[in-house]
Phi, psi and omega in degrees: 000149165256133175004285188334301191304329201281303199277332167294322185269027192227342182283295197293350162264349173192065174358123179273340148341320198287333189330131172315155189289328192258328177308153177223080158265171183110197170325048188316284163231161179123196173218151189290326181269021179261150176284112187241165181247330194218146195234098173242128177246156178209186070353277159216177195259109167242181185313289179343296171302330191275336191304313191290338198281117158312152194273133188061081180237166166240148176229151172237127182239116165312326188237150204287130214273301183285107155252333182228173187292148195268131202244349158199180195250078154247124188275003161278343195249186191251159334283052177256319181307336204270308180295287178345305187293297181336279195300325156318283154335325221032077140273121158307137161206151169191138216286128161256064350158227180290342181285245221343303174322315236247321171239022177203279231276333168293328179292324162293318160347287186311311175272297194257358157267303172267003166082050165268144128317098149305117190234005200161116147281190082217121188064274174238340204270112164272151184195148186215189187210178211176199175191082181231149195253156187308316175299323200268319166300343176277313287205302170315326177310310202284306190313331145331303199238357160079053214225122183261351188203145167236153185246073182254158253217090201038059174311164192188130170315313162230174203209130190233338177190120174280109188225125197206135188234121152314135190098204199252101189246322213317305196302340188269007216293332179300331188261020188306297210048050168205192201271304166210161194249134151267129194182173204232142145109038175298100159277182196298313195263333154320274212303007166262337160321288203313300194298344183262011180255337188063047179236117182295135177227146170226170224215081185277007189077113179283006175248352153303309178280327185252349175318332177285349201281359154296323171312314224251342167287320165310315191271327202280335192269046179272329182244043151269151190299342188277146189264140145304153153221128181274144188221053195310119179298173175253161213243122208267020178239148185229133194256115169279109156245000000 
């Protein structure tokens, strides 16, 4: 297939239109006229993966190699070692961001990973009502999500309504409306808002909360002629208990 092609049908499942202003989904490296042979999914792109990778490859990464402008090319720092490699190869890449958030992936989360009732979208915050203890929701969190320690934020006995963005969400906590937030990269002074808001939050991980999105990409590209292969990125924390 060619690169163009690839990339128009990833338009027509999540318009890269939706995109946040500072995101850089789309086209990261390549050409539009490149020839591609193998179909690669991540989370992001590391050494490791490009190493394992055929040459004229595409890899589609949730999160962007490039965010910001690159003002020089050292091939000793990250990213530039990593497009060296890219370009050396002819590997392709390209980013589903924030488009992506906005029409799959928070809602799978939500739904078919942790067994939430979606009950209200908009944009990024998914939200449901209920009846739940401090225990069992946490507990459901670890098991889920595969989280051996949670960090929350004005804990409450019972939970009454749930709200959750994947990723590093903490910046949305004024438009929740709910009892507690789910969300990932909470920093000390988010969680001195939240506690002076009396709004419980917990801290699902961003590599955690967004780990699925091979998953929820994989299944959509079943009737491309090319087979995907997932190539799950490493997770850049190492956990101590």
């Amino acid at each position: 297939m060619k690169l163009r092609e690839i990339y128009d049908f990833l338009d027509s499942l999540s318009p890269f239109v939706l995109q946040e202003k500072w995101d850089n989904s789309g086209l990261n490296i390549g050409s539009m006229d490149r020839k591609i042979d193998n179909l690669y999914i991540s989370l992001d792109v590391d050494m490791d993966i490009l190493e394992d990778m055929k040459p004229h490859s595409l890899i589609i990464t949730h999160h962007p190699l490039i965010f910001q402008g690159l003002t020089s090319l050292d091939f000793s720092k990250y990213p530039s070692n990593l497009i060296e490699m890219m370009v050396k190869k002819e590997i392709s890449l390209i980013a589903m961001h924030t488009n992506f958030d906005k029409t799959h992936l928070n809602s799978f989360v939500f739904q078919k990973i942790l067994g939430f009732k979606l009950e209200d979208e908009s944009d990024y915050i998914c939200k449901t009502s209920g009846q739940w203890s401090k225990d069992e929701l946490l507990c459901t969190l670890k098991g889920k999500l595969g989280l051996e320690v949670l960090k929350v934020v004005s804990p409450k006995e019972q939970i009454t309504s749930i709200a959750m963005t994947t990723g590093s969400g903490a910046s949305l906590m004024d438009g929740v409306g709910a009892d507690c937030f789910l969300t990932g990269d909470i920093k000390y002074h988010d969680a001195m808002k939240a506690m002076s808001q009396d709004l419980m939050m917990i801290d699902i991980g961003h590599y955690e909360s967004e780990l699925f999105f091979s998953e929820v990409l994989y299944g959509e590209l079943k009737n491309l002629p090319l087979l995907a292969i997932i190539a799950n990125s490493k997770n850049p924390f190492t956990a101590f208990v």
